[in-house]
C-alpha positions in Angstrom: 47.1 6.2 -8.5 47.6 10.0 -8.0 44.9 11.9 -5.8 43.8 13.4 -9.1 42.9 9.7 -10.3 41.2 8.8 -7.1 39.3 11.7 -6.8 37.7 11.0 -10.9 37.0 7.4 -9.7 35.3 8.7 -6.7 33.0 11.4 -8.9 32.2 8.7 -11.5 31.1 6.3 -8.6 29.2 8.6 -7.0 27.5 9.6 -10.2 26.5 6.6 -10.8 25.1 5.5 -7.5 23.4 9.5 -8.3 22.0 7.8 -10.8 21.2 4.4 -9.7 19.2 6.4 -6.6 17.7 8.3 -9.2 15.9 5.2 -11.3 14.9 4.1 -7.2 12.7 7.0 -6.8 11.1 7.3 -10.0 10.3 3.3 -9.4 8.9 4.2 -6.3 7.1 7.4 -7.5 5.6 4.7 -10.5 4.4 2.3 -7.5 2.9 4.9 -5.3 1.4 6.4 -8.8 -0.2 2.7 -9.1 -1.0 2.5 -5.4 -2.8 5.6 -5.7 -5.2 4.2 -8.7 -5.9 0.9 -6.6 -7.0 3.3 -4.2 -9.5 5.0 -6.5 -10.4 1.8 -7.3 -10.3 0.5 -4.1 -12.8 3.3 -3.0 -15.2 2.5 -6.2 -15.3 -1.2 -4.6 -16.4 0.0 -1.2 -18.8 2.1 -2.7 -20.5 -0.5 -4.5 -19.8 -3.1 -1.6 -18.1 -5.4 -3.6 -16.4 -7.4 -1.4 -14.8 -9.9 -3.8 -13.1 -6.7 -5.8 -12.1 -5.1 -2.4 -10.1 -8.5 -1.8 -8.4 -8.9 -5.3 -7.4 -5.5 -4.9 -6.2 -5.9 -1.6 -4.1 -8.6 -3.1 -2.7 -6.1 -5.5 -2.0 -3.1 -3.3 0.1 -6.0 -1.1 2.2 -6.8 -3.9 3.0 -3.8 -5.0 3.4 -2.2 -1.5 6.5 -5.3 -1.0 7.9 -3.7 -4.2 8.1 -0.2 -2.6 9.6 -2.1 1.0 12.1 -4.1 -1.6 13.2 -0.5 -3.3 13.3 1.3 -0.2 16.0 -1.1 1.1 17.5 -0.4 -1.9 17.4 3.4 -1.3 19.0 2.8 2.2 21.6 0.7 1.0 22.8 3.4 -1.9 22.3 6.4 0.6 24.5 4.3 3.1 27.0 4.1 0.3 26.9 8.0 -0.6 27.1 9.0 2.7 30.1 7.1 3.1 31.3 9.0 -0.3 30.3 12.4 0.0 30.3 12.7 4.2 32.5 9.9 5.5 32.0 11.5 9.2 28.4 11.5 9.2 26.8 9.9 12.4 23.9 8.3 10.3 22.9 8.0 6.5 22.6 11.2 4.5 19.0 12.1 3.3 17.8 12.6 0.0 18.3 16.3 0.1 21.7 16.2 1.8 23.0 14.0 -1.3 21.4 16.6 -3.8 23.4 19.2 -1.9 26.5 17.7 -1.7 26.6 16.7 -5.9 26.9 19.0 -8.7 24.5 20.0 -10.8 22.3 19.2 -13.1 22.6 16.0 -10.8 21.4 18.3 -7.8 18.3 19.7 -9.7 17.0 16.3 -10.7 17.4 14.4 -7.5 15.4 17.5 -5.6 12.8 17.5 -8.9 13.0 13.7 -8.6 12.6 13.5 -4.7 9.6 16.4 -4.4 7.3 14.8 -6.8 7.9 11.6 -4.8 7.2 13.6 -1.4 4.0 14.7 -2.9 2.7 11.5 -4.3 3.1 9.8 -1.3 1.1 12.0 0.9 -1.3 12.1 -1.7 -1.8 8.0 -1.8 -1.2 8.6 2.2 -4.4 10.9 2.4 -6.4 8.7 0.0 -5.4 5.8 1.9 -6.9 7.2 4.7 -10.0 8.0 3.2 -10.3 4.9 1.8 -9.4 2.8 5.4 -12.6 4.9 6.7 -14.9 4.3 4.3 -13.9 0.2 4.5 -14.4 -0.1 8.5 -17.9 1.7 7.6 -18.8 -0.8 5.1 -17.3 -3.5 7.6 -19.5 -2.1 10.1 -22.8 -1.7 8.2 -22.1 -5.8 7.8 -21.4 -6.3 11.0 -25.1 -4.5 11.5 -27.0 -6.2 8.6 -25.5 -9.6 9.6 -27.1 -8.7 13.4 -30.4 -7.9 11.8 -30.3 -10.8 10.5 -29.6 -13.3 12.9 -32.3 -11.3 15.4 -34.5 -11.8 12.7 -34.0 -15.1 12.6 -33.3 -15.8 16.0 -37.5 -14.8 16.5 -38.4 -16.6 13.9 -37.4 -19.7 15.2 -35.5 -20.7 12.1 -32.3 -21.8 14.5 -32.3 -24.1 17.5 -30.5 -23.6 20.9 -28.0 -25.3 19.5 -27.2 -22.9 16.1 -28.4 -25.2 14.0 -31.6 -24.8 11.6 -34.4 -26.1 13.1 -36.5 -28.5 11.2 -39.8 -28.1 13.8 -41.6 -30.8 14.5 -42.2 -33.8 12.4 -46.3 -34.1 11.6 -47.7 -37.0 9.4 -51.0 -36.1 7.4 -53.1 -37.4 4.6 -55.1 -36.4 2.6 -58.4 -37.8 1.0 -58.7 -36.8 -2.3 -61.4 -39.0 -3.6 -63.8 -37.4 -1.6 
């Protein structure tokens, strides 16, 4: 194969792992899209301290957040692979922007396009996350509070024995004439 030869394969391959990397970020910019709607309604939950919503969508934002681990592998691997293309000296894998400087365009334009709006989405979801992680330890905390108030209440009221469990008082025996 003349150099001319291996040089096409090598642009083909490394367009297509371009374009494979590609369809990676805009499945992670979809997830962190969804993420960022479970946190909205994540937040709605809290708000009306619905604790059996905040766990099912606790259960959702799981799933999908393995999805974003299993794709970000998947990132490493093909940015492994182009470095090892496009920079076969380099010390450690290339980033996002040093493959979308090292290809051609329109390739280059779409991977930056592709990789900003991800950049921004994510510290968007990052900052409502954070919101939302607030908001949760100060619903877990009002609980905690109301479940104290309670247990003082009860607690004086006699309502639980030394021993934790609900006390029945004592047992008194009574009649009652009603013929009178």
């Amino acid at each position: 194969m003349s150099s001319r030869e291996q040089e096409s394969t090598a642009l083909v391959s490394v367009d297509e792992l371009v374009m494979r990397l590609e369809q990676i970020l805009r499945s992670q910019q979809q997830d962190y899209e969804k993420l960022g709607q479970l946190i909205e309604r994540t937040r709605q939950a809290i708000r009306k301290a619905d604790i059996n919503a905040i766990a099912d969508l606790c259960q959702e934002e799981n799933t999908i957040a393995q999805h974003v681990t299993e794709l970000e592998k998947a990132r490493l691997t093909l940015a492994g692979k182009l470095t090892e293309m496009l920079d076969p000296t380099a010390s450690k894998p290339l980033s996002i922007s040093e493959v979308a400087q090292a290809i051609d365009e329109p390739n280059r334009s779409r991977m930056l396009q592709v990789s900003d709006e991800l950049r921004s989405t994510v510290e968007e979801v990052r900052g409502s996350s954070r919101i939302v992680r607030a908001a949760a330890d100060a619903l877990a905390r009002h609980m905690g509070g109301l479940l104290q108030t309670v247990q003082s209440a009860l607690s004086r009221a006699r309502v639980y024995s030394d021993q934790g469990r609900i006390a029945t008082g004592a047992q008194y025996q009574f009649c009652l004439d009603l013929k009178g």
